[in-house]
N, C-alpha and C positions, 0 to 999 in steps of 0.2 A: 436537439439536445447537444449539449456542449462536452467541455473536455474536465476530467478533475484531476484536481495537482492532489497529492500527498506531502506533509512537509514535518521533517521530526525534527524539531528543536532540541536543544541542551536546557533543562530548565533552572541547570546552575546558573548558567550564564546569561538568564533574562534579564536579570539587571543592565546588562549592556545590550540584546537585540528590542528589549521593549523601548529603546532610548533611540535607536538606531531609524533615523528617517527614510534611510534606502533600503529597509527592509523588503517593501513589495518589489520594488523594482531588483535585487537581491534572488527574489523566489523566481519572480518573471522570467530571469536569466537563466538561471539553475536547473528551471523545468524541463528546458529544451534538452537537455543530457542525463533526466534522470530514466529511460529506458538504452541507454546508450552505453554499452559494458567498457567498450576500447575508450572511453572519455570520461567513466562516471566520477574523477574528480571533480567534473566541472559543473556535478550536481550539488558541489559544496554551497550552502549558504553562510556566507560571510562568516565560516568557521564555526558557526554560529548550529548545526544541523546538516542535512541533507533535504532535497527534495528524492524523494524514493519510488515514485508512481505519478507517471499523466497518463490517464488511461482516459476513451470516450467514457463519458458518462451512465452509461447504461452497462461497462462492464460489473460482473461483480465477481470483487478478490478476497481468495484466502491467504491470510500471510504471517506470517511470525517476525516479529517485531523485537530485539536485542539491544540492548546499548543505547546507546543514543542516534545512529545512524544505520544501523543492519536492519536489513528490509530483506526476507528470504519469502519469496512469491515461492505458496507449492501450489496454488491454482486458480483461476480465471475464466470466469464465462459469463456468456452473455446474459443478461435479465431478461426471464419470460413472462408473458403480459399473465396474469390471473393467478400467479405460485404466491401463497402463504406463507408468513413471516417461516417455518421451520421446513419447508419442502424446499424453498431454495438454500438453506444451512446445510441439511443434510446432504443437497445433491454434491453441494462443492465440497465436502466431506469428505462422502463416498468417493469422487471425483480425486480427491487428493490420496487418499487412504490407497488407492487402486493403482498411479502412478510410484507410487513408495512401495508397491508390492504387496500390499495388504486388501482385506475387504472388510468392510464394516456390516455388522449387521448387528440386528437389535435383540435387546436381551427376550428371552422369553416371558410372554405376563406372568403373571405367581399366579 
């Protein structure tokens, strides 16, 4: 399994990166610093966005998404072989909920 880029475009300004030929090679560049805090302007693409996440492929992230380039990770883990599309939601939930100080838990049936 390979690596995944994350990439938030401005979709004001598609009219110029849809046009834009060095786009990939643009993102290619940019991926290499978007986990990288002391550098993360260099996860600028062509002004154009950010790349916000290269994570291995098999992580899986919770994140809040703002603007056109704020990428706020509240949490991350691994993918377990056999969890159901809402036990691995929940866990990175819980997961997040627990690091912010809080706990989750589920309403009572009626």
């Amino acid at each position: 399994m390979g690596y995944r880029t994350v990439v938030m475009l401005n979709n004001d300004v598609a009219h110029e990166w849809q046009q834009d030929t060095e786009l990939g090679h643009k993102i290619a560049r940019a991926m290499n610093y978007a986990n990288d805090k002391a550098r993360k302007d260099m996860a600028s693409v062509g002004g154009y966005g950010n790349v916000v996440e290269c994570v291995h492929a098999d992580c899986q992230t919770l994140a809040m998404l703002d603007g056109y380039t704020a990428f706020k990770h509240l949490d991350s883990q691994p993918w377990v072989r056999g969890e159901d599309e809402n036990s691995d939601v929940l866990r990175l939930l819980k997961s997040a909920a627990q690091k912010l100080g809080y706990r989750l838990v589920k309403k009572p049936a009626a």
